[in-house]
N, C-alpha and C positions, 0 to 999 in steps of 0.2 A: 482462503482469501479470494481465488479468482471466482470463486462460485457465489461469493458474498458480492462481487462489484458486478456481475454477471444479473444476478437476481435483483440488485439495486438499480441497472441502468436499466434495464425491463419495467420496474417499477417507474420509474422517472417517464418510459416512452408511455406506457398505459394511462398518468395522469397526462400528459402533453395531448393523446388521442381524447382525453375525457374533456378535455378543457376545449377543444376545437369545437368537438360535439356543441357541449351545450353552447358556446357563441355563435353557431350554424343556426341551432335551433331557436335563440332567439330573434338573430335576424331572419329568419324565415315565418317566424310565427307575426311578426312586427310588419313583413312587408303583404303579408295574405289580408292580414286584416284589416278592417276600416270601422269610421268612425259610428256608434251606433245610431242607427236612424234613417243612415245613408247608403245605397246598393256601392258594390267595388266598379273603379271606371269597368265600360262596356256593359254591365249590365242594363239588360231591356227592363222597364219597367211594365207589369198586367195591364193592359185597355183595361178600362172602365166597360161595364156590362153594356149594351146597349138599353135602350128605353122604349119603350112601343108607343107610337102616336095614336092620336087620338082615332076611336072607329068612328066609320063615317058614316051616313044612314043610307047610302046608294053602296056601302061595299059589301062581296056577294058572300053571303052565310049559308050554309046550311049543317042539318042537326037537328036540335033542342029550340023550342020557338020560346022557352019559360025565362023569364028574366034572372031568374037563380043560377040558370046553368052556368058551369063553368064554361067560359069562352078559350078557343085556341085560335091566336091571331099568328098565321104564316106568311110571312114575305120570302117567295119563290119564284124559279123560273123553269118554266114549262121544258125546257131544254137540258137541265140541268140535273146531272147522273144521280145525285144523292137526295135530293128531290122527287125524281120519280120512285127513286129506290123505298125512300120514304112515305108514299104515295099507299102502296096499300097495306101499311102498318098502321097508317095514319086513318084510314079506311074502315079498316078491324075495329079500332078503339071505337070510333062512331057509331059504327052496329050494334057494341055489347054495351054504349053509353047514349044511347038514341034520346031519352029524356032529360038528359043532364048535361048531355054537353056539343058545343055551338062551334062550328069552324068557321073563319072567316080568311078568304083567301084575298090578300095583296100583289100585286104586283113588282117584282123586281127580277128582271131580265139584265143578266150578267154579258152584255150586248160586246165585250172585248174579248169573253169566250165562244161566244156561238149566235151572232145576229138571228139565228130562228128561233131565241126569244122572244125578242122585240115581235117580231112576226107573230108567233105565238100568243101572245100576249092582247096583240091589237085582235085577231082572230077571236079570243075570249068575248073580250067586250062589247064586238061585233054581233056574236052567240046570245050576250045578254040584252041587247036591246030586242032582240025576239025570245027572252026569259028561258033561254036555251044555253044557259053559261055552264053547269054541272055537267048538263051531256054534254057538252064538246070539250071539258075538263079533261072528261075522262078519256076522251078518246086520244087529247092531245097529250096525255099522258102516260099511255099506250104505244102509241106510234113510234113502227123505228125511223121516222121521218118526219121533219115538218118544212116539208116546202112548200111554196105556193099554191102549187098544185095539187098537194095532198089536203092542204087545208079546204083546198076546198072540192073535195071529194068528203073529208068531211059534212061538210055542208050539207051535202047531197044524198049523205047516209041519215043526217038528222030530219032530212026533207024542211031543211028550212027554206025560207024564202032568196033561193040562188042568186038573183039581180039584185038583190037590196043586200045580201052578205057578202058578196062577191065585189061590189061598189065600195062597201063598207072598209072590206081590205085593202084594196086600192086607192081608198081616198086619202088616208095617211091622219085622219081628222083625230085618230086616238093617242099616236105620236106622243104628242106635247104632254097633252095628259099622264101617261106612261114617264114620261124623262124626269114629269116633277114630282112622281111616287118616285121614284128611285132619289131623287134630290132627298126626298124625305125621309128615305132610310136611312141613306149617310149622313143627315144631319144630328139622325139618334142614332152614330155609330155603330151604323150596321153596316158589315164589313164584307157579306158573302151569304150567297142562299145555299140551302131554305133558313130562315131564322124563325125559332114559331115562342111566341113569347104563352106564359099560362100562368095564370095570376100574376104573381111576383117573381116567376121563374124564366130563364131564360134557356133555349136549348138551340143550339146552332148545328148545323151539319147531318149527317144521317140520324136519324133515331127508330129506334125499335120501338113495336107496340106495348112493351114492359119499361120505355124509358115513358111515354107518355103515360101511361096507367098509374108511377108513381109519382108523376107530374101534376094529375089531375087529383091523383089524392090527396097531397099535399097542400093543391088551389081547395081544395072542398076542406080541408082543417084550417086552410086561413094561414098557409106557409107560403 
């Protein structure tokens, strides 16, 4: 008999433990979940992809001159580590796509990490009003420095014209222009450089010469 009320109240604690269970697990499954369609509070919702504005016929290309090519439109800042990094992967692709495909470089100087963007940048344009924008690209892209002074050392390894690039920097005349490419970035929700848009694709941050290759495949199938 004691082994009979022994084995029964055993029996009684094991349903009491079953019965808890499963009311834990339903207010638990009740309170994790939410309504479908709608994230649970705190969740972030994805940004929207950014958009690429329109190309403009003074911004500087080079590549492919064939209106077919695939174009890669970059909004970058001369300063900026993953930028350069991506600089001669970006490079490579060019060389082994020389008839097909067209870079076109924008400006956006991330000017609250590293003011020798903005610098940088005016320096460019500086460059290109004496058709000298690629050479001094490269070197500003190069460089463990861009100070005033180096830029224009620059200058003077291109043999440009020292007084009229030199004036150029310091006149500040590119400024304005510069602040309202960057308004124009974040207006199409661009968030950080480089961002390099290709066809219908968008790729932010460093990229490798094999993320481009499958990017430009893609633009040439019409993806």
């Amino acid at each position: 008999m004691h082994d009979r009320r022994k084995i029964l109240w055993l029996l009684i604690g094991l349903l009491v433990l079953l019965c808890v269970l499963l009311v834990w697990s339903e207010f638990f499954r009740n309170w994790n979940t939410f309504e479908t369609g709608k994230p649970p509070a705190g969740t972030q919702q994805r940004l929207p992809d950014p958009t690429q504005p329109d190309i403009r016929p003074n911004d500087q290309a080079r590549g492919s001159s064939d209106p077919k090519a695939v174009t890669i439109v970059e909004f970058a800042d001369f300063s900026c580590v993953y930028c350069r990094a991506s600089e001669p992967e970006l490079r490579q692709v060019l060389t082994e796509n020389k008839d097909s495909v067209r870079h076109v470089w924008r400006d956006l100087p991330v000017a609250n990490e590293n003011p020798a963007g903005t610098l940088a940048s005016v320096a460019g344009r500086c460059a290109a009003e004496q058709g000298r924008f690629w050479d001094l690209h490269a070197l500003l892209m190069s460089s463990p420095s861009l100070t005033l002074e180096s830029i224009k050392n620059m200058g003077r390894t291109l043999n440009l014209s020292q007084f009229t690039f030199e004036e150029c920097l310091t006149s500040g005349r590119h400024v304005q222009d510069i602040q309202d490419d960057v308004a124009i970035a974040q207006s199409h929700g661009m968030t950080g450089a480089p961002t390099f848009f290709i066809g219908k694709q968008v790729l932010s941050g460093y990229v490798t010469a094999a993320d481009l290759r499958w990017a430009i495949l893609k633009a040439k199938l019409g993806y």
